[in-house]
NULO-483222 format. One line per 3 residues: their letters; for each residue x, y, z of N, C-alpha, C, O. Coordinates in steps of 0.001 Angstrom, whole numbers. Each point is the difference from the previous one (the first is absolute). Layout:
% residues N
a> X/Y/Z/X/Y/Z/X/Y/Z/X/Y/Z  ...
//
This chain:
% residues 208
xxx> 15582/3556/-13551/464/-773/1142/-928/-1199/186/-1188/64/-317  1858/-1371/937/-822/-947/-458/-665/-308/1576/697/-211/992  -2012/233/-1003/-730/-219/1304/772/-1700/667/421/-1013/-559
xxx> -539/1396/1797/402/-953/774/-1516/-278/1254/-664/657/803  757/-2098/-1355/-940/-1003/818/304/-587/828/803/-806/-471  -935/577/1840/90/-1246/946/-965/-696/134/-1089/448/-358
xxx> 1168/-1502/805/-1371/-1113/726/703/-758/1241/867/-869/86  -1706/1661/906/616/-690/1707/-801/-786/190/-1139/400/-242  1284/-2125/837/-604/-961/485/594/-699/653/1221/-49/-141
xxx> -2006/-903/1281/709/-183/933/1379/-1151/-26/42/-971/-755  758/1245/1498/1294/-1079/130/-320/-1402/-2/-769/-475/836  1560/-507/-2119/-174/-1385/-30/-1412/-284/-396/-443/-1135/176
xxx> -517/2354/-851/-1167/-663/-736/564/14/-1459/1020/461/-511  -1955/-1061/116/467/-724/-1739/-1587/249/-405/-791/-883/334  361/1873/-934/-1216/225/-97/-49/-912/-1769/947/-57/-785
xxx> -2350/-548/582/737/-448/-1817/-26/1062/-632/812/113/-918  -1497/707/1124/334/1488/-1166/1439/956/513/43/1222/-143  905/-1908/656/1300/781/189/368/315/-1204/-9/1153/-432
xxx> 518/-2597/-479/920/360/-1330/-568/1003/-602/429/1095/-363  -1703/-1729/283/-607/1373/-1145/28/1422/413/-115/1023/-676  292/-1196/1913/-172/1242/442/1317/1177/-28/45/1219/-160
xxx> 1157/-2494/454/1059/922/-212/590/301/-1165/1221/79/-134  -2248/146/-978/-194/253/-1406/-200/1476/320/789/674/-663  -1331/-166/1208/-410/1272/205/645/960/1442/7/1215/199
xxx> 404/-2156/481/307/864/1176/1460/-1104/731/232/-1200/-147  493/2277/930/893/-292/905/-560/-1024/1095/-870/565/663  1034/-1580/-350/-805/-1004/825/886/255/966/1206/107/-224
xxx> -1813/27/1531/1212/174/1698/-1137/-692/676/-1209/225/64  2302/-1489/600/-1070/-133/1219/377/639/1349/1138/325/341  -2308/-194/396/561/1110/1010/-542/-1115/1466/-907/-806/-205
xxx> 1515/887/1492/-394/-825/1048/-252/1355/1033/-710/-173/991  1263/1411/-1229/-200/526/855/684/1351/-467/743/107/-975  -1215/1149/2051/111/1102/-476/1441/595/-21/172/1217/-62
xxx> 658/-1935/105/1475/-3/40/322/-412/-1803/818/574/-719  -1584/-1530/390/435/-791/-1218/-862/1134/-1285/320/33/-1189  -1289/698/1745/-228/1412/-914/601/959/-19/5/920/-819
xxx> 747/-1131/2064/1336/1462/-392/796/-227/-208/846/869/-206  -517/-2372/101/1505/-467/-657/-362/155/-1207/690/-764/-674  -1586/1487/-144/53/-85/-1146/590/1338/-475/227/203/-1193
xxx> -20/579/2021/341/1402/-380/-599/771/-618/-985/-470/-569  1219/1754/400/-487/1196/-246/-277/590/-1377/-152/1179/-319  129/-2095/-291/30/267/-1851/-1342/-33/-832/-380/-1084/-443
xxx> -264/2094/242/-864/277/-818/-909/-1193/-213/522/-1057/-353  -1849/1125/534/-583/-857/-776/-1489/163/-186/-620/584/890  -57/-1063/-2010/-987/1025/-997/-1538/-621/1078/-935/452/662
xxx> 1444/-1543/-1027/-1369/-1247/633/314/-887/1113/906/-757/-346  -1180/605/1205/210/-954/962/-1733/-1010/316/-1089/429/382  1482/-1694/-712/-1232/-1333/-377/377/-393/1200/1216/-104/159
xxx> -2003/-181/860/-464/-670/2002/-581/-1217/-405/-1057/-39/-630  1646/-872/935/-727/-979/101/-1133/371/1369/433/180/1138  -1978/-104/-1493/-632/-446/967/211/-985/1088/-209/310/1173
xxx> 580/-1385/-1495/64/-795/968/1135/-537/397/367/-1174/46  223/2307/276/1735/-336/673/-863/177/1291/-930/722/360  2103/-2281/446/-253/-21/1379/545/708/550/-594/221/1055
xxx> 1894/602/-1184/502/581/1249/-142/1652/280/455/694/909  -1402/-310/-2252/-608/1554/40/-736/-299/-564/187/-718/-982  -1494/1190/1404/-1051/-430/-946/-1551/1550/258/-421/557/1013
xxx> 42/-410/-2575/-828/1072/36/1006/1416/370/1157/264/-326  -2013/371/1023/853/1370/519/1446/29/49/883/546/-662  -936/-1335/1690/1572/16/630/784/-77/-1695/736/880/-447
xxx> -1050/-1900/-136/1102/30/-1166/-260/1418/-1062/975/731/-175  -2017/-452/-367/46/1218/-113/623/1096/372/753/604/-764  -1033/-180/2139/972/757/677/1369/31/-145/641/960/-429
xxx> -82/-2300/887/1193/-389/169/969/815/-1505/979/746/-24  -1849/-1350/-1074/539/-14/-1230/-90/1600/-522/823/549/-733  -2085/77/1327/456/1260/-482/866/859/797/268/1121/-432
xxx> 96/-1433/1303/1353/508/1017/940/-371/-1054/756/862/-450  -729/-1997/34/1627/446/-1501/-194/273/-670/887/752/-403  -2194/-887/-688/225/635/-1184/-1358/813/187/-1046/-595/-259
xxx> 1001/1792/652/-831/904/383/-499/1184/-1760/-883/831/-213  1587/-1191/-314/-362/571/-1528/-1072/-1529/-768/-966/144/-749  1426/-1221/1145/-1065/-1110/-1102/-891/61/-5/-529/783/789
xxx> -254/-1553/-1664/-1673/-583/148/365/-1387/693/813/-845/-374  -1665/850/1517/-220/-1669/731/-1158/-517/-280/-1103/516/181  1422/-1839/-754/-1546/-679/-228/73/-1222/708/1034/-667/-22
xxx> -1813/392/508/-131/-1276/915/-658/-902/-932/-1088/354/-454  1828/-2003/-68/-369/-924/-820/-107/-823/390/776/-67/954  -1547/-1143/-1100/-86/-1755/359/1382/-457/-1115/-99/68/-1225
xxx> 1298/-510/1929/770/-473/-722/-565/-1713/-34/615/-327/-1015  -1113/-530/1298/-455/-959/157/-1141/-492/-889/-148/-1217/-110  -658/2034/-523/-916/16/-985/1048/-629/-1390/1221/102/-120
xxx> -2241/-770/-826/643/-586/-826/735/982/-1314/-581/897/-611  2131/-1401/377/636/862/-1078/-782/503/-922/449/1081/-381  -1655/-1455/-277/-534/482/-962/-832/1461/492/114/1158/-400
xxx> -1063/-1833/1534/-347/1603/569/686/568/775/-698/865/530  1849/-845/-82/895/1080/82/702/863/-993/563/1080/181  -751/-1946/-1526/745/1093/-646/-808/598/-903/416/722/-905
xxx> -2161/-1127/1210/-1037/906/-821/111/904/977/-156/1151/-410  396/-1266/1702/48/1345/1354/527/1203/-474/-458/1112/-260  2282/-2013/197/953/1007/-675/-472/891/-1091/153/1216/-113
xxx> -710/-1992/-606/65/660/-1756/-1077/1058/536/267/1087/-510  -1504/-991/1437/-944/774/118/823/932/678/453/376/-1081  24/187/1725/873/425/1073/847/612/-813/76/1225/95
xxx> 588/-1787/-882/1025/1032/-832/-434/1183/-911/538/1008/-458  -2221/-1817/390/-548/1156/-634/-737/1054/330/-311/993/-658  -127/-1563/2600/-92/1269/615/1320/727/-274/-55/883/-856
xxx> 1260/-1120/1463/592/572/612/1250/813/-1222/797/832/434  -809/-1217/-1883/390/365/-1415/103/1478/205/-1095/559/-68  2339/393/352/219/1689/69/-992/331/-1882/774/18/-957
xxx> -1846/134/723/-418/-100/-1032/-436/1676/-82/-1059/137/612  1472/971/-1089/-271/1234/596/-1376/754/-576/-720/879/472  700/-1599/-1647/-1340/909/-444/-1311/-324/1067/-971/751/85
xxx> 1152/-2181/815/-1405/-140/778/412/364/1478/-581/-479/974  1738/1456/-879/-75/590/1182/-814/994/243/-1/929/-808  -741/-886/1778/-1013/1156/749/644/1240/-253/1220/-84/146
xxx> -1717/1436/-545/516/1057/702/-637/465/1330/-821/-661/635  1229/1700/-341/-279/300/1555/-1806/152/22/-705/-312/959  104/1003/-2587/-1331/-51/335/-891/-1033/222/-944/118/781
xxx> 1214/-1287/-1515/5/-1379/-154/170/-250/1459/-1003/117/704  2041/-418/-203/-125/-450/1394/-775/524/1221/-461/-677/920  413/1778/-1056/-1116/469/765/-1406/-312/-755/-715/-39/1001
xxx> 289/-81/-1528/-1503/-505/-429/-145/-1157/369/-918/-432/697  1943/-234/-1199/323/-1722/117/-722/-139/1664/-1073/-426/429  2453/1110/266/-291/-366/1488/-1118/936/1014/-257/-348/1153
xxx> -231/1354/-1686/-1411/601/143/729/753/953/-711/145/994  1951/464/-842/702/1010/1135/79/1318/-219/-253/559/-1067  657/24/2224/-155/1595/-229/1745/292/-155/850/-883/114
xxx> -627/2055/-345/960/419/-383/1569/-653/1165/1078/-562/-191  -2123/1263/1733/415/-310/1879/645/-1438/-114/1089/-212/534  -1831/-878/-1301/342/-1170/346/764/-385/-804/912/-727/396
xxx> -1039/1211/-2390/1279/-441/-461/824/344/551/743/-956/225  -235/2190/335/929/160/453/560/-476/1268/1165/301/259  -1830/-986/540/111/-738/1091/831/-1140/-290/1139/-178/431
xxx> -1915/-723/-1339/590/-1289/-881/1338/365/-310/953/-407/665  -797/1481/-2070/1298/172/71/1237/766/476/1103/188/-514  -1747/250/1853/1173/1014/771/-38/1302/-731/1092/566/53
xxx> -1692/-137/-490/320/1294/214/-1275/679/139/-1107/-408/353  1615/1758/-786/-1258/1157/417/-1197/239/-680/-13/-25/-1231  -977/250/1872/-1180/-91/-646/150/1006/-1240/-650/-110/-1040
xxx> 1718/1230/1335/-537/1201/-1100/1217/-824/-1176/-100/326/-1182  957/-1137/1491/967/-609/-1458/-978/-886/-220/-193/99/-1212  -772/-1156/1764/-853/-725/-1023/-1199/909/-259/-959/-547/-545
xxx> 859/1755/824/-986/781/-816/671/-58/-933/-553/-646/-891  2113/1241/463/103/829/-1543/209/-1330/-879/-204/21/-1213  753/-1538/2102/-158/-793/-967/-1020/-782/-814/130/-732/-982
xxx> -1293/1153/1767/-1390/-104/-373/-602/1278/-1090/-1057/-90/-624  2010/1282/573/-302/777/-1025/707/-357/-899/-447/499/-1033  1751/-1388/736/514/2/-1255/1528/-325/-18/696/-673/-760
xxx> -342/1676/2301/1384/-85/429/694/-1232/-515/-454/-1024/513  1249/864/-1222/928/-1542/626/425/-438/1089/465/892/710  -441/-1655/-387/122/-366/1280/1403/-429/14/388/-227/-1146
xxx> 451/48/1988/1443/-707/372/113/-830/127/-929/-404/699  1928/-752/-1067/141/-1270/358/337/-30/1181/853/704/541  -1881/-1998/194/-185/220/1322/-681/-1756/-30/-999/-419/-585
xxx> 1689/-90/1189/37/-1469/-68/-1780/-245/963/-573/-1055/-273  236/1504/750/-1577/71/648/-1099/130/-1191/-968/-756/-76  1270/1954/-975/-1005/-203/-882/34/-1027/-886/-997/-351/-630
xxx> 2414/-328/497/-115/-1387/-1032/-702/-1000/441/-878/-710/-491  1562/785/1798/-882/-1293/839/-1595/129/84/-625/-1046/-175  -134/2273/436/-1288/209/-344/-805/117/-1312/-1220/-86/-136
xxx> 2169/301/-799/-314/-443/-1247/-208/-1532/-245/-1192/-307/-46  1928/-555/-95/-122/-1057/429/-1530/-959/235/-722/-845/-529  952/2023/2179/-1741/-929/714/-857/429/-832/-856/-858/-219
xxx> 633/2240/-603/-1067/183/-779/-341/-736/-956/-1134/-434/-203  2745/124/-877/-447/-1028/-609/-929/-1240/511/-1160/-267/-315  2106/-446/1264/-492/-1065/430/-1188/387/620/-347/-1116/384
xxx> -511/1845/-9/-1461/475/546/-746/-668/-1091/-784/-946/75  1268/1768/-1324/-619/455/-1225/-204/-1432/-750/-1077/-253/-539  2002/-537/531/64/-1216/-522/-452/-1431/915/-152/-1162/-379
xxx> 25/1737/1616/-506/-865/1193/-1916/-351/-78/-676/-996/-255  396/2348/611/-1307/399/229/-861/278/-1703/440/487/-1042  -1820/-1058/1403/-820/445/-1189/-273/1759/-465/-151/502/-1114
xxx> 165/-20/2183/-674/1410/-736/707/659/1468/454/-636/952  -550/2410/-1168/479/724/1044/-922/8/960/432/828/801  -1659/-1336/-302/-261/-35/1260/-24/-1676/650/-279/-468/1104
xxx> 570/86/-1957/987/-1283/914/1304/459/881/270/-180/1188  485/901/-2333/1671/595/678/-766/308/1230/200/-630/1039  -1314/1851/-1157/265/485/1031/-743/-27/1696/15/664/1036
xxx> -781/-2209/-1741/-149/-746/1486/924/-628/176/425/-77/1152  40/-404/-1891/1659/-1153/553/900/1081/985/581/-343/1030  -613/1996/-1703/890/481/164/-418/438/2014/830/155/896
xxx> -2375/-74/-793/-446/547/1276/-380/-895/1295/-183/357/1163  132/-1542/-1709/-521/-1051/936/1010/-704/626/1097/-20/-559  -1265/-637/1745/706/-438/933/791/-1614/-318/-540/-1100/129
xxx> 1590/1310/-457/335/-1339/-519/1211/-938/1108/1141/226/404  -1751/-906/-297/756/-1546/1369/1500/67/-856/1022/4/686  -931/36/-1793/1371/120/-486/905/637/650/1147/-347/284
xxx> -1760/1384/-38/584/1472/919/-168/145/1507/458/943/645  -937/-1641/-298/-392/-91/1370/-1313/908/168/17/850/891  -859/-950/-1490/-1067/1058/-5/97/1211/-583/-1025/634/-250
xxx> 2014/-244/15/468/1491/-909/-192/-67/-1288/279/-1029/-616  -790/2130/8/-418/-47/-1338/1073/131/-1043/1082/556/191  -1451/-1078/-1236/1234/-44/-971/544/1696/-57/1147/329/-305
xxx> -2263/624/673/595/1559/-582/900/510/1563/938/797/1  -1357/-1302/915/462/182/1016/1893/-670/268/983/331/662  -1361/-1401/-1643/1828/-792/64/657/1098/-992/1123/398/307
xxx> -1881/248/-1753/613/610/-1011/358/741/1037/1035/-539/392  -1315/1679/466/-238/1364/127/1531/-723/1442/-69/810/924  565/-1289/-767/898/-525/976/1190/-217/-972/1149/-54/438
xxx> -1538/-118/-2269/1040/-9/-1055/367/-1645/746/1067/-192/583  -2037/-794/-713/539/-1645/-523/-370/-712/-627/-554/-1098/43  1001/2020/-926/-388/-600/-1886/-149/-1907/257/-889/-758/-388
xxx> 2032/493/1111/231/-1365/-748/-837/-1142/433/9/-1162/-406  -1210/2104/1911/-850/-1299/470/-1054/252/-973/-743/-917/-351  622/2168/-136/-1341/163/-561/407/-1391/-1780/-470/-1015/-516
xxx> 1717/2101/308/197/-966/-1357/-467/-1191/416/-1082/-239/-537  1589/-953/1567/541/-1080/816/-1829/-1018/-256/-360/-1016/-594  -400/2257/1595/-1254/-170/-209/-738/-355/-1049/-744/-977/-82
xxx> 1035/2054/-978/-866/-177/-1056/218/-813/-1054/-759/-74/-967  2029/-708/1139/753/-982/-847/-1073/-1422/720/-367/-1012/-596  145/1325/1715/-280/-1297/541/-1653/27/-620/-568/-988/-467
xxx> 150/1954/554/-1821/253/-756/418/-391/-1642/-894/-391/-751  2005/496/365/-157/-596/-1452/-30/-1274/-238/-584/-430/-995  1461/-699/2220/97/-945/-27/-1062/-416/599/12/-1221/-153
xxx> -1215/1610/933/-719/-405/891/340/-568/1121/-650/-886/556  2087/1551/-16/290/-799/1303/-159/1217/473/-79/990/-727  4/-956/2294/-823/756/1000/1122/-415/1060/107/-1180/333
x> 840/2305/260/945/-240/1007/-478/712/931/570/54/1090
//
């Protein structure tokens, strides 16, 4: 099935990296939260925010956007930056985000990764502490759209941060991103997509 991309930015901007952009993604401009649900209800893999849309901007568009497509990855982008580094962005980005399965975490992996106890994986992904015990013994686990999405942030931890006790101050300390809440504190609430959102922005060195 072939992944489906959007890129929302704001109404009547002409950013110069549009064309190129709608090389890769569905371009919608949106004026308001009416003109994101006129887009309807249809699947989609990635959803690209323009940062600097005026009429939602930061949170609010985040939010907004995962109220429709509540399964995507949201990444918040400078559509305004020049075509060339937007589409070194893209190309980095596709390779976070590439379903590539041999460098998926297993469940032991992610718990080391994120330095958690059994209580809290299972917090993260909804269920019971004693089902992420047996999947921590070996169990397979079920497809369960929470552990993909936390697979995911591990990668991106893993490929973000220098070594595992970087992850796991990023993961404990109080970040303005969040309103003071720690990145493990947004996981453990299951919102994959600020943490993703976040740590996309530490690759680019922008700081929201």
């Amino acid at each position: 099935m072939t992944s489906r991309v959007l890129a929302l930015k704001g109404e009547g901007t002409h950013p110069p990296s549009e064309g190129m952009l709608a090389r890769f993604a569905e371009v919608h401009s949106i004026g308001s939260r009416a003109d994101l649900q006129a887009l309807g209800g249809e699947r989609a893999d990635l959803v690209l925010v323009d940062m600097r849309m005026p009429v939602m901007e930061g949170r609010a568009a985040v939010e907004a956007v995962r109220a429709q497509y509540s399964d995507a990855m949201i990444i918040l982008v400078d559509f305004k930056q020049p075509p060339a580094q937007l589409r070194r962005q893209l190309t980095l980005l596709a390779e976070a985000v590439s379903p590539l399965p041999s460098r998926m975490p297993n469940i032991p992996s992610i718990v080391r990764t994120l330095g958690v106890t059994q209580e809290t994986l299972g917090r993260i992904l909804d269920v019971s502490g004693r089902t992420a015990h047996r999947w921590m013994k070996g169990t397979r686990p079920r497809p369960k759209p929470e552990l993909e999405r936390l697979r995911r942030v591990v990668v991106m931890l893993q490929e973000t941060m220098p070594n595992d006790v970087a992850i796991k101050n990023y993961l404990q300390h109080p970040n303005p991103s969040f309103g003071g809440d720690t990145p493990m504190t947004v996981l453990m609430r299951r919102e994959f997509d600020r943490v993703e959102g976040d740590l996309q922005a530490v690759r680019e060195g922008v700081f929201l």
